[in-house]
N, C-alpha and C positions, 0 to 999 in steps of 0.2 A: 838463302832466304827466298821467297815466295817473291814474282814478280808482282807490281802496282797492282795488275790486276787481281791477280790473288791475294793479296795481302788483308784484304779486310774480310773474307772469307776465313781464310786459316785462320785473324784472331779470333773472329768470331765463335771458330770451333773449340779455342781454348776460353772463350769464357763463357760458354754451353757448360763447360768440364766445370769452370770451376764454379756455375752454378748450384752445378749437380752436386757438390762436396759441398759450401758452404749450404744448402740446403739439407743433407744428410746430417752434417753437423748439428743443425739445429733439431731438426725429428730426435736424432739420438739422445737428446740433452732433457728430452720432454719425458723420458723413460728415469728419471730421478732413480730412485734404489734399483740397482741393477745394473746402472748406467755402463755401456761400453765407454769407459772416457779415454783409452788409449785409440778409440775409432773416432771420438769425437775430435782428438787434438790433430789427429791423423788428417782427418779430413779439412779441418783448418788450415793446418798447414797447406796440403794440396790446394783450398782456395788460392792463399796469396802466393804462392808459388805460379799456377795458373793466371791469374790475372797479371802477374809481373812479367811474364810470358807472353800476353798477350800487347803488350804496352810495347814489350822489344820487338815482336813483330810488325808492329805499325811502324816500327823507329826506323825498319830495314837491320837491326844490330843482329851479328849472328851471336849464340846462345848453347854455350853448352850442356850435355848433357846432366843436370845435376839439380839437386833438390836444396841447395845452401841459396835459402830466401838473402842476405849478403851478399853472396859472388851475384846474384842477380840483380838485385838491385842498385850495384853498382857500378852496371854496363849501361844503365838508363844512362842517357844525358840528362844534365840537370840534379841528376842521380835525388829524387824526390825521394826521403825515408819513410813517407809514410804515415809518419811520428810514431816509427818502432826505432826506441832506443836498441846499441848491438847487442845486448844480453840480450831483450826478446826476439829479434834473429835469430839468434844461436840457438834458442829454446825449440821457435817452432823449427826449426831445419831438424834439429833431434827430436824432432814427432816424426817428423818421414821416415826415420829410422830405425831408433833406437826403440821408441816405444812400441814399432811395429810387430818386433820380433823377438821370440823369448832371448832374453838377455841379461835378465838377473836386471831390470831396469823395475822401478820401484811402482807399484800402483798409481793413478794418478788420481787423487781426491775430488770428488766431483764441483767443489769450486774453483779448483785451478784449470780443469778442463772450459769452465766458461770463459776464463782469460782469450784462450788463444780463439773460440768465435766471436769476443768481441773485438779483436783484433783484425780477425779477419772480417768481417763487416767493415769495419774502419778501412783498412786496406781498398775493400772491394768499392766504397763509396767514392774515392780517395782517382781509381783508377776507372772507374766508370765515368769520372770527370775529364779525365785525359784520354778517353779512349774516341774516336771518332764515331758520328752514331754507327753507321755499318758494321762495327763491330760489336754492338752490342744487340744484347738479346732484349726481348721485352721483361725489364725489371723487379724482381723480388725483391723486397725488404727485409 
């Protein structure tokens, strides 16, 4: 982990990223017929997987390498859910995945694709609250 004085730098560089994703998410969503929704969940995921990342970093908790939004969020102390019940866990952690890559994984209907940004929103709002300001960037809704 990133000494004191690093520490609000590097999360700040993870929640740049998951700016970047929960923003992508959004743009792709605004493309209705046609919609990339397996980029759209993708990138969801990456949000809360990122900002949960960036929470453990301020924590000092070391964090392995691994996209299961669960095994992460249950290294937080306090272990906040977020108010993601474990099925929607499971869900977006197999958008990092499953949906990434041909798989024989099933299209994803362009309103279950808006599940997982508004999840992620919720998430991002959730950890923008816990995060120190230094580690946060200037704010998107």
């Amino acid at each position: 982990m990133p000494r004191q004085s690093e520490t609000a730098r590097v999360a700040a560089e993870w929640v740049q990223k998951a700016e970047s994703d929960v923003l992508s998410a959004r743009h792709l969503l605004k493309i209705k017929a046609g919609c990339p929704t397996d980029a759209v969940c993708f990138h969801a995921q990456q949000c809360v997987e990122k900002y949960v990342k960036a929470l453990l970093v301020v924590r000092n908790v070391d964090f392995p390498r691994t996209h299961d939004i669960g095994e992460l969020i249950a290294l937080l102390c306090g272990r906040p859910r977020f108010g993601l019940p474990p099925d929607e866990e499971r869900r977006l952690t197999g958008y990092a995945t499953v949906a990434r890559y041909p798989s024989g994984y099933d299209p994803i209907p362009l309103t279950e694709a808006r599940r997982p940004v508004r999840l992620a929103r919720q998430v991002r709002r959730e950890a923008r609250r816990l995060l120190p300001p230094g580690a946060l960037q200037p704010g998107r809704t």
